[in-house]
Structure formats: structure tokens, C-alpha cells
SEROGU-557755 format. One record per residue (C-alpha): chain; residue in three letters; y, z, x. Coordinates in steps of 0.1 Angstrom, whole numbers, padded with zeros to 4 digits. Last residue first. Example, Ala and Ser with C-alpha at 12.3 -4.5 7.8 and 13.67 -1.06 7.14 Angstrom:
<pavexs>
+-------+------+-------+-------+-------+
: kette : rest :    c2 :    c3 :    c1 :
+-------+------+-------+-------+-------+
:     A :  SER : -0011 :  0071 :  0137 :
:     A :  ALA : -0045 :  0078 :  0123 :
+-------+------+-------+-------+-------+
</pavexs>
This chain:
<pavexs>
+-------+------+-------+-------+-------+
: kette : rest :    c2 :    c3 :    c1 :
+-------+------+-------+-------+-------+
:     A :  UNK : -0028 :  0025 : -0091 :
:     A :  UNK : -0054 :  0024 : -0064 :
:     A :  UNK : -0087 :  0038 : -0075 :
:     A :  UNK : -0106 :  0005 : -0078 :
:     A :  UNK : -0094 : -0003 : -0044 :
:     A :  UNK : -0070 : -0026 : -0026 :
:     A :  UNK : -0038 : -0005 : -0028 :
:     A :  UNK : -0057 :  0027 : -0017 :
:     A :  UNK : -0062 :  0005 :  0017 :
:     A :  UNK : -0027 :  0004 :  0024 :
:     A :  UNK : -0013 :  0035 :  0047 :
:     A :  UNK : -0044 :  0043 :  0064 :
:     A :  UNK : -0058 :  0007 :  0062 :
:     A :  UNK : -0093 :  0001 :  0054 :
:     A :  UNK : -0093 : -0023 :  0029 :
:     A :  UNK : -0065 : -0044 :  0050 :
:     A :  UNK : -0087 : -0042 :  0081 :
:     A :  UNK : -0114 : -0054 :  0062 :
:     A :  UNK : -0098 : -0080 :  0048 :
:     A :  UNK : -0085 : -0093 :  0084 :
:     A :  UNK : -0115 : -0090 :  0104 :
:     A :  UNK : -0120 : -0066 :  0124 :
:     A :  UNK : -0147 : -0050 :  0121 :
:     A :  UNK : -0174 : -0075 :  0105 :
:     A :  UNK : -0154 : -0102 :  0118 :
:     A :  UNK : -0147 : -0090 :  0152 :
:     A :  UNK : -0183 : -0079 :  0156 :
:     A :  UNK : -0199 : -0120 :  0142 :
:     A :  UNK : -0172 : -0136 :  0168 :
:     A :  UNK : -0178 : -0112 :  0193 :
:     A :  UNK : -0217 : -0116 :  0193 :
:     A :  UNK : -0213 : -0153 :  0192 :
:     A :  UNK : -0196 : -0149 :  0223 :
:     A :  UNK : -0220 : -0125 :  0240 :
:     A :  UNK : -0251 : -0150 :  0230 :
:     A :  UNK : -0234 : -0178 :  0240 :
:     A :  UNK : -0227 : -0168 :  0277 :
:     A :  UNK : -0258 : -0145 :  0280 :
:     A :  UNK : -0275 : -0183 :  0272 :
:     A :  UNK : -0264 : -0195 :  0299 :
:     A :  UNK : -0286 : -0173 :  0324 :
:     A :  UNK : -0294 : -0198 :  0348 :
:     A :  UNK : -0257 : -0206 :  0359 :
:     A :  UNK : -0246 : -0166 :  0366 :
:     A :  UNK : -0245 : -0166 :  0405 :
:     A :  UNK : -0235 : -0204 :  0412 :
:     A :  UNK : -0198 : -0196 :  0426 :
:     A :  UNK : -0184 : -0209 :  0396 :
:     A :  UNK : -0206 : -0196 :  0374 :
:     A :  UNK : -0197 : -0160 :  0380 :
:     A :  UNK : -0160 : -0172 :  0380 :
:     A :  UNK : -0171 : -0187 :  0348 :
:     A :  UNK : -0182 : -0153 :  0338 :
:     A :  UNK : -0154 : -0133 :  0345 :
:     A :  UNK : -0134 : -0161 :  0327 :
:     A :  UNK : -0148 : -0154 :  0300 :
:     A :  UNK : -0148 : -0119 :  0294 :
:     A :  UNK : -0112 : -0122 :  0302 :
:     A :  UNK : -0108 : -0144 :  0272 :
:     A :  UNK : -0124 : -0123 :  0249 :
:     A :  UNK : -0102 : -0089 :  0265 :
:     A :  UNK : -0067 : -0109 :  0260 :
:     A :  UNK : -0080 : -0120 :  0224 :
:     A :  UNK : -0089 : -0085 :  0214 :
:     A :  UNK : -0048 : -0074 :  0227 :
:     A :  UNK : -0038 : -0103 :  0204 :
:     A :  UNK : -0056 : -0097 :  0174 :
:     A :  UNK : -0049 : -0057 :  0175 :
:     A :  UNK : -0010 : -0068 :  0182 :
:     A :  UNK : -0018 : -0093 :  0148 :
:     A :  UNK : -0025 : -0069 :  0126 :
:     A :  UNK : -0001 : -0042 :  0135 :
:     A :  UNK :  0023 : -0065 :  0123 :
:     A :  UNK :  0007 : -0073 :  0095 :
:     A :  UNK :  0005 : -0036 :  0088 :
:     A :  UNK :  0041 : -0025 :  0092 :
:     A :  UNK :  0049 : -0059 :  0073 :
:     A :  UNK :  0025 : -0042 :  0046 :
:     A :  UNK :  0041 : -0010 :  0050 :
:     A :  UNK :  0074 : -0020 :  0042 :
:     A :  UNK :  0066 : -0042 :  0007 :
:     A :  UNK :  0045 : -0012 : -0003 :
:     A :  UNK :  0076 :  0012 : -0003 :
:     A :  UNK :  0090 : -0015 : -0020 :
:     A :  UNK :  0071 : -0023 : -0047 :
:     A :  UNK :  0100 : -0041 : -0076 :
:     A :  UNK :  0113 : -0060 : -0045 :
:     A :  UNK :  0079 : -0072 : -0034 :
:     A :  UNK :  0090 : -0109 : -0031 :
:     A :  UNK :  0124 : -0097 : -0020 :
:     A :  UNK :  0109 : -0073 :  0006 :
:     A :  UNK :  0083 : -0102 :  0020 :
:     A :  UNK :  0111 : -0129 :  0026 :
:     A :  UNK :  0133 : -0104 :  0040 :
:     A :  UNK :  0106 : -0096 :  0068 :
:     A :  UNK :  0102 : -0129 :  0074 :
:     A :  UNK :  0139 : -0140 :  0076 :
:     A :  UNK :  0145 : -0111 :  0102 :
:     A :  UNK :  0120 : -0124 :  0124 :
:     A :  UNK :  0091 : -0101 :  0135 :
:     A :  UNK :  0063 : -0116 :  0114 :
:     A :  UNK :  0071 : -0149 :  0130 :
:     A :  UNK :  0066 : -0130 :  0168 :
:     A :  UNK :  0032 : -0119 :  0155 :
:     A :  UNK :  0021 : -0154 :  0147 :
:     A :  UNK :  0038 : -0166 :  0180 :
:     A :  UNK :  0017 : -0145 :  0194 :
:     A :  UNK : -0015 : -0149 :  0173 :
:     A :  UNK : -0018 : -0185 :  0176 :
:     A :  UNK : -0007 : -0180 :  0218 :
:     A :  UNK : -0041 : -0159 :  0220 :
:     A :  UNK : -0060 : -0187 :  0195 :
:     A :  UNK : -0049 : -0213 :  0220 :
:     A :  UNK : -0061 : -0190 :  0247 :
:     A :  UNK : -0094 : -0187 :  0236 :
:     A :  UNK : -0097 : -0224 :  0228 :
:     A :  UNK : -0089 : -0233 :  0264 :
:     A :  UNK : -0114 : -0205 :  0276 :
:     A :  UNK : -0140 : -0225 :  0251 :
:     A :  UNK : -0137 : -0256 :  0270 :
:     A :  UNK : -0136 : -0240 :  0306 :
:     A :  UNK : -0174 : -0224 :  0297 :
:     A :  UNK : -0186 : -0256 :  0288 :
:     A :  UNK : -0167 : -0272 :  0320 :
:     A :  UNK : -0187 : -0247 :  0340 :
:     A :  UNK : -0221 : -0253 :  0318 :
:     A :  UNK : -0226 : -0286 :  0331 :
:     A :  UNK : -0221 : -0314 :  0303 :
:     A :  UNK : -0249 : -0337 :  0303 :
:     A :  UNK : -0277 : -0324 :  0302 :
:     A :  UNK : -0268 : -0295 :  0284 :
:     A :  UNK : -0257 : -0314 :  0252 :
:     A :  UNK : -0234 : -0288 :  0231 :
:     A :  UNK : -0201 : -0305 :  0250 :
:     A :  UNK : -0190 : -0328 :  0226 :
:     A :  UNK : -0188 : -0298 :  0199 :
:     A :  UNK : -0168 : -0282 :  0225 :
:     A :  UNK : -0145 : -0314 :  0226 :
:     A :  UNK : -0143 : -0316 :  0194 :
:     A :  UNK : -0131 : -0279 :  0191 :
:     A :  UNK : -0110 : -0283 :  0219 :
:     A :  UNK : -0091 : -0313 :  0198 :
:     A :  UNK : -0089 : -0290 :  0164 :
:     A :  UNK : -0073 : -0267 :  0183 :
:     A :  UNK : -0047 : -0289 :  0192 :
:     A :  UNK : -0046 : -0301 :  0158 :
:     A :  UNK : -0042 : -0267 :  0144 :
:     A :  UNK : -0013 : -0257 :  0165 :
:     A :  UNK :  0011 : -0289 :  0164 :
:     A :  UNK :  0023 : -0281 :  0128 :
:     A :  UNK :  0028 : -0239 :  0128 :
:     A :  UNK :  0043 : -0249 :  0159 :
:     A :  UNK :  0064 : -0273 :  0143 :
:     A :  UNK :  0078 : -0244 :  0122 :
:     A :  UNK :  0069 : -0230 :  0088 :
:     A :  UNK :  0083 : -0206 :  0071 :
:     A :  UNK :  0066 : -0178 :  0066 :
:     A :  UNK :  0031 : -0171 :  0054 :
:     A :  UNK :  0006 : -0139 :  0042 :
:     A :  UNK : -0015 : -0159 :  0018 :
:     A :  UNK : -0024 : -0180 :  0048 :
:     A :  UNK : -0044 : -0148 :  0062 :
:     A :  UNK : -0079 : -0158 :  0049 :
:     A :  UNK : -0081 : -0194 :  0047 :
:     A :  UNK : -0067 : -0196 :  0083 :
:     A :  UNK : -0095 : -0171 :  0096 :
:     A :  UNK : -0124 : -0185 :  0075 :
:     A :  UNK : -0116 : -0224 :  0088 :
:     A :  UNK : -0115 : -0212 :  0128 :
:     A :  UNK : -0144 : -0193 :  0122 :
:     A :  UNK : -0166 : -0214 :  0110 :
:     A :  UNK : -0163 : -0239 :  0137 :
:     A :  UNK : -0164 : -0213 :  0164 :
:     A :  UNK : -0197 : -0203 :  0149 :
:     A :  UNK : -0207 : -0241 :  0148 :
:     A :  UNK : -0196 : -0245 :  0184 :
:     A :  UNK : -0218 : -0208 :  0192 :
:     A :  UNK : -0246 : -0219 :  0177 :
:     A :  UNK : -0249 : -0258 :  0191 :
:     A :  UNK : -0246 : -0242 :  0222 :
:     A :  UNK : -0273 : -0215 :  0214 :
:     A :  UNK : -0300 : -0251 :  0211 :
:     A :  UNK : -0285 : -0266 :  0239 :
:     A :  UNK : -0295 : -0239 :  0264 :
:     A :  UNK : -0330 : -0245 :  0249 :
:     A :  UNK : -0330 : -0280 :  0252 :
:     A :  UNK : -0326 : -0310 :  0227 :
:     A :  UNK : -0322 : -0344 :  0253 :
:     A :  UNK : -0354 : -0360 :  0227 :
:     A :  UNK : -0324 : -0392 :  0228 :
:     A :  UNK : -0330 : -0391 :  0190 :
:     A :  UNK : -0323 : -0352 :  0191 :
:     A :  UNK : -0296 : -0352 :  0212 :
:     A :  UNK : -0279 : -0383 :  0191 :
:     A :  UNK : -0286 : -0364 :  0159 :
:     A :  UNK : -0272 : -0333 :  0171 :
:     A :  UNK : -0241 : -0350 :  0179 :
:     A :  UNK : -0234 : -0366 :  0148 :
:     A :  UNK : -0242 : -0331 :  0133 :
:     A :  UNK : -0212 : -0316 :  0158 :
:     A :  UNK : -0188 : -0346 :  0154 :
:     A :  UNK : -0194 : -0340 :  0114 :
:     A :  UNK : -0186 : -0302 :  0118 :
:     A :  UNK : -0156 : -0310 :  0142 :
:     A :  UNK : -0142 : -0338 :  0116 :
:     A :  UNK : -0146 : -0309 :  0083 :
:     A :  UNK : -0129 : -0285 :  0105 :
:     A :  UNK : -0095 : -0307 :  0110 :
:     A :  UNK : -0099 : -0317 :  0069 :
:     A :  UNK : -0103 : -0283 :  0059 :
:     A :  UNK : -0072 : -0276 :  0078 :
:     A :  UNK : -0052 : -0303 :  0067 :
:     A :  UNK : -0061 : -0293 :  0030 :
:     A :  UNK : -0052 : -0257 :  0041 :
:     A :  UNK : -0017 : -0268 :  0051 :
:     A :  UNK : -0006 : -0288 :  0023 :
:     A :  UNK : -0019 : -0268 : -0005 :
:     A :  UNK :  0001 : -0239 :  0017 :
:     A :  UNK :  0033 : -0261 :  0016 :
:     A :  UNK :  0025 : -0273 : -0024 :
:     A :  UNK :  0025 : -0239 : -0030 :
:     A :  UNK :  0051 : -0225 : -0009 :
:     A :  UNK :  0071 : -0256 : -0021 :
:     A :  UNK :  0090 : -0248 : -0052 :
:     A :  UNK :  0090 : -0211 : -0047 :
:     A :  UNK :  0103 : -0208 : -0015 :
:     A :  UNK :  0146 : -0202 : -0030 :
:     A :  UNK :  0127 : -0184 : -0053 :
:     A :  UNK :  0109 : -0158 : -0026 :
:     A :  UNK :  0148 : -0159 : -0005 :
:     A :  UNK :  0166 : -0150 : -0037 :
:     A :  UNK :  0194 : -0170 : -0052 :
:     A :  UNK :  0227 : -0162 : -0048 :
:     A :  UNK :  0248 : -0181 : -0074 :
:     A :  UNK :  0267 : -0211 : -0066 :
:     A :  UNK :  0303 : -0212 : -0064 :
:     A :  UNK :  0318 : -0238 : -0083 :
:     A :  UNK :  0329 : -0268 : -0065 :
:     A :  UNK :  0367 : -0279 : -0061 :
:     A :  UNK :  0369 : -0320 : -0048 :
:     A :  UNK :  0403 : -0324 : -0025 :
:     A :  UNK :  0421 : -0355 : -0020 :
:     A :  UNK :  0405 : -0370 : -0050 :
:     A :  UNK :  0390 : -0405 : -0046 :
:     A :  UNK :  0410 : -0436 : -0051 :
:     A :  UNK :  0395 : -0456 : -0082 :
:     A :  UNK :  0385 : -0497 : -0073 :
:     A :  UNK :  0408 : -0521 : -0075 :
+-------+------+-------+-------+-------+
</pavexs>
């Protein structure tokens, strides 16, 4: 007969563990995880795009528009990877969002890559392909900032700075600030845009394609070397002296 089990069973209290230790066992493998994925999402939009060229080029379909197409997808490309490497030390925990995202950008990268040959996609849909992106990147950095606001967040960065904590406040002040500059540069990209796919729309801008590629690659290389996320960090009022040779 087997042993009845105790009415009542009396546990021990556990101890309070910090938020950063209670992480600590999968924030590495989490971010290992993540970047992997996201190597491996930018690694099948670079092959599409060479797989591409080599069709264009065998088919002798290799135009001029075609040629700042390619630039722009591979600039998009690059990126995507160099703006995920650089800000997944600053993390949270994760949600299905944080899942779903990079795949669905992944997708509209393909299908910009797709999209390179001229002669065969018209430059509207082009121009539609990389709005879609745009705004993916717009919700990325809302629901990023929104993340950054969340009481769990904000805890997770004091306790893991707990001995800095002056510093641990400014840099959720910063990130913060980080990603409202992000956003509000994403709402002026993307209605750069779609001014000119209006212009396309009604057939006033479609000869001069190459503005199109040449004014988004020109963001993408001016938000970098401006904006990008180390160099906002170096340059910050309140936490640049941390990054430097003369910060303590």
C-alpha cells in the first residue's frame, strides 16, 4: 500500500534573489540565441541578393537603376545586422515580439532584394517595399522604447549597476532618449518616402529613380555617422565621460 502524502508539506522560504542573477543563466545563452538568428536572417537576404545578381547579370537585365538598387538592398542589409549587434547589450526580457520582429523584417528584406531587377519590378512597388520596412523599424523602436519604460526594465538595469547608481539612472535616461530620437528620424524617413511614391504614383518622379536610392542610402550612411547608437553614447552630455580615456 503505497505511503499517504502529508496533508500539508512546509517549505523554507527562499531568499530574494536579484533580478540581474535571477537573468544570469540565460541572458547569455538568450542573446547567443538571438544574434545567431539574426546573422542567420541577414546571412539568407545577402545570399538572395548575390543569387540575384547572378540571374540579372546572366539574363544581361543589369541596368543603371538596377545597379543603386542593388546599393541601397545591401545597405539595408548591413544595416539591419550592425543595428542589432550594436544595441543587444542593452536587453530586456524578451517577448514574442522581440521573436516575430526580425523575421518579418527579414521577409521585406527578401523581398527588396527580389525587387533590385528594374525590369521587372516597377519602381512603385520598390518604393512600397522599403516603406513596409520603414515602418517595421518605426514599430521596432516603439515597442523598444516602450520595453525601456517598464518597471521590470528599469529595475533590471539599477540592480545590475547597483554599485554605479547615479550612472545606472542616466543610462535608462539615455536609452530612453535613444530610442524617442530613433523614432521621431523614422517618422521623417518614412515620410520622405512616401512623398516620393506619391510623386511616383501620379508619374511625375518615375525617371529619376535613382534620387530615391541615392537619398536613402544617404540617410542610412548620415544616421550612422550621427546618430548612430555608439556615437550618441560617446557623445552624451551626461555619459560620454564614461566612455573615454579620461572617464574615471
Amino acid at each position: 500500500m503505497a505511503e499517504a502524502l502529508p496533508e500539508k508539506i512546509v517549505l523554507p522560504v527562499p531568499e530574494k534573489v536579484p533580478l540581474p542573477k535571477l537573468m544570469e543563466a540565460v541572458l547569455s545563452y538568450q542573446t547567443g540565441v538571438y544574434v545567431t538568428v539574426l546573422n542567420i536572417i541577414q546571412c539568407i537576404a545577402f545570399g538572395f541578393l548575390v543569387n540575384e545578381l547572378r540571374e540579372i547579370i546572366i539574363k544581361n537585365e543589369f541596368g543603371f537603376n538596377c545597379v543603386f538598387r542593388t546599393i541601397l538592398a545591401f545597405a539595408i542589409i548591413l544595416l539591419i545586422w550592425h543595428r542589432y549587434t550594436e544595441e543587444l547589450q542593452y536587453l530586456w526580457q524578451t517577448s514574442w515580439f522581440d521573436t516575430v520582429g526580425p523575421f518579418f523584417i527579414g521577409i521585406i528584406e527578401c523581398v527588396i532584394v527580389f525587387s533590385v531587377n528594374d525590369s521587372k519590378t516597377p519602381l512603385i512597388f520598390f518604393v512600397i517595399f522599403v516603406i513596409t520596412l520603414q515602418l517595421l523599424a518605426l514599430l521596432a523602436y516603439i515597442y523598444a522604447y516602450q520595453m525601456r519604460t517598464q518597471k521590470a526594465t528599469e529595475k533590471l538595469y539599477r540592480d545590475f549597476y547597483k554599485d554605479y547608481p547615479i550612472f545606472a539612472d542616466y543610462l535608462i535616461i539615455f536609452l530612453k532618449a535613444y530610442d524617442r530620437l530613433s523614432i521621431k528620424f523614422m517618422v521623417i524617413f518614412t515620410a520622405q518616402t512616401s512623398v516620393f511614391l506619391l510623386l511616383v504614383w501620379i508619374h511625375l518622379f518615375e525617371v529619376y529613380e535613382v534620387f530615391f536610392t541615392l537619398i536613402c542610402v544617404s540617410n542610412i550612411i548620415t544616421g550612422e555617422r550621427f546618430r548612430g547608437f555608439h556615437k550618441l553614447l560617446r557623445t552624451s552630455s551626461i555619459l560620454g565621460s564614461c566612455f573615454t580615456k579620461g572617464g574615471d
